[in-house]
N, C-alpha and C positions, 0 to 999 in steps of 0.2 A: 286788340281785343279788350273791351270793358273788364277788368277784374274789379271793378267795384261790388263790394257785399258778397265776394268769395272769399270763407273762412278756412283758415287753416292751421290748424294747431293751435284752436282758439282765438287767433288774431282776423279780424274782418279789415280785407282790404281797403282803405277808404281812398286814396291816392296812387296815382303810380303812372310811369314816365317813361318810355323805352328811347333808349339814345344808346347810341351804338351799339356795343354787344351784351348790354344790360337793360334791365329791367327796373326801374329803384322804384321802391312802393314804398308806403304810409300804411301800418295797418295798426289795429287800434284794438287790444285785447279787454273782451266783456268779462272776463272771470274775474274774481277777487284777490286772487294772487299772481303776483307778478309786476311789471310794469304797464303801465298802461298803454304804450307808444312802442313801435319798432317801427326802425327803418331798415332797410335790407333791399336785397335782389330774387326778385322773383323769377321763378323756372318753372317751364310744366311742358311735359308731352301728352302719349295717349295715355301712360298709366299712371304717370303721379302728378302733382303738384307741391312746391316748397317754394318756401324762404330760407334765403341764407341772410342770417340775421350780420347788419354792422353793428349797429347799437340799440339800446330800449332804454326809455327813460317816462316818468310819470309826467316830463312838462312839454306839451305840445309844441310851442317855441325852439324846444330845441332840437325835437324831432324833426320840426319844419326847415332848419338851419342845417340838418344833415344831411334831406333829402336833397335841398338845394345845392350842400355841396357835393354831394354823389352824384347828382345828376350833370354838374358844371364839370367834373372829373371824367362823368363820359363822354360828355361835347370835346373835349380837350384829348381824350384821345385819340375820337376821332377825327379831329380836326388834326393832330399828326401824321394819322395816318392818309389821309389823303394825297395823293403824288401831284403837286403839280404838274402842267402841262396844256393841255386843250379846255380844263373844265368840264360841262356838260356836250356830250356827243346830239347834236340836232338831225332830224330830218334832213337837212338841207346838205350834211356833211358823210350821209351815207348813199347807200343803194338799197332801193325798194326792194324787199325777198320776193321771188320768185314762185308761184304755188308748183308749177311745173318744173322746179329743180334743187338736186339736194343742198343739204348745209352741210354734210358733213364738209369738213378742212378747211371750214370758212369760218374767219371774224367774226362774229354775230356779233351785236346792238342792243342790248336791251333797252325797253321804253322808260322813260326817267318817270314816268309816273307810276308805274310799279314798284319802284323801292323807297323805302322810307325817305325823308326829306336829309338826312345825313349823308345819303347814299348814293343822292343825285348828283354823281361828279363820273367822269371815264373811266377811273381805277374801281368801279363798281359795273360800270355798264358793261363793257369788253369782257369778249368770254368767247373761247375757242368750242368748236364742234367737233364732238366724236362720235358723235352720233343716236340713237334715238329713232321711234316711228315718227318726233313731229319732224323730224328732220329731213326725211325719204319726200319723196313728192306728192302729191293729192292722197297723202296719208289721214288714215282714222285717228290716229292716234295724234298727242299733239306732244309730249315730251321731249324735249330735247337736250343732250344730254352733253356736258362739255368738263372745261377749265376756266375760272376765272384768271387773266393772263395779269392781276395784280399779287393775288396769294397762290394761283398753282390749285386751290380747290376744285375739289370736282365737286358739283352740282347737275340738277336741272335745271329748265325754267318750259314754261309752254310757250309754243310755237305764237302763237297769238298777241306774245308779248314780248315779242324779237320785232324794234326799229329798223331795223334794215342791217346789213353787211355793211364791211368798212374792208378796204382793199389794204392790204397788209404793209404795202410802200408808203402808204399815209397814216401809220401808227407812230405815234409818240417815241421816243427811244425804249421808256420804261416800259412799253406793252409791247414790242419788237423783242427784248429781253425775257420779256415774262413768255409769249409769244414760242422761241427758240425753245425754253426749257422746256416748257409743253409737248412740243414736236420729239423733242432727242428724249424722255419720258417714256411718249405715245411707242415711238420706236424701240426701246427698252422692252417694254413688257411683248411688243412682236415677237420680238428677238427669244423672250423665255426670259430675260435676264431680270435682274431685281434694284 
């Protein structure tokens, strides 16, 4: 999303970079007191919007030098966090979905062009089904609702934007693990247990 010329606390965002699980912005304060520059990470849902300020300083230069290195701090941890293995999950390496049958207890795929360019590796794409209307068959709805088998999050995603299944014998060891805790979890909360 363009945050350019969205003000906030008097600072007008003039820059900003979303790499991994941040946001780092440039924004550039019109008032007369204060400094003229902050850099920071930007957040916003439906009801607010903030920065969370790293630094503020009057010389542009070195505002520019902090974005740079906040921004190279988030490339770096997402580049840890990435599990080697297979790299990016292709067409060619799954199974076309089905419109005539469910996802639920299936490996789903999502499409690599859907997630930001960081994200495009298997430890982002694999994501277990539990269900959802996008998930049921020649469903209205497109929702689908799972676990990501490299963090264990639950999420959605829409139906629309599921590559295909992946047969559970041809996952990576790390997504067979990720995989298993999901399942004995999923089972857990049947159970009543916590």
């Amino acid at each position: 999303m363009d945050k350019e010329n969205e003000v906030i606390n008097g600072y007008e965002i003039i820059e900003s970079m979303y790499v991994g699980e941040n946001e780092v912005i440039i924004a550039e304060n019109h008032n007369e007191n204060g400094d003229k520059y902050l850099c920071g990470y930007y957040e916003s849902n439906e009801l607010f919007a903030r920065i969370n300020a790293i630094c503020t300083s009057n010389s542009y230069p070195d505002i520019v030098i902090a974005f740079c290195d906040n921004v190279k701090e988030q490339a770096e941890k997402r580049k840890e966090q990435i599990i080697d293995g297979i790299g990016v999950i292709t067409i060619d390496m799954c199974t076309a979905i089905d419109e005539n049958k469910k996802l639920i207890g299936k490996v789903i795929v999502l499409k690599p062009s859907i997630l930001r360019r960081e994200y495009r590796y298997a430890d982002s794409q694999l994501f277990y089904c539990t269900g959802g209307n996008g998930a049921m068959p020649n469903a209205i709805g497109t929702k689908v609702y799972g676990c990501s088998l490299s963090t264990g999050k639950e999420m959605y995603v829409r139906r629309y934007d599921i590559l295909g299944t992946i047969d559970k014998n041809n996952l990576p060891e790390w997504a067979k693990v990720g995989l298993a805790n999901i399942q004995r979890s999923e089972k857990a909360k049947d159970r009543g247990e916590r």
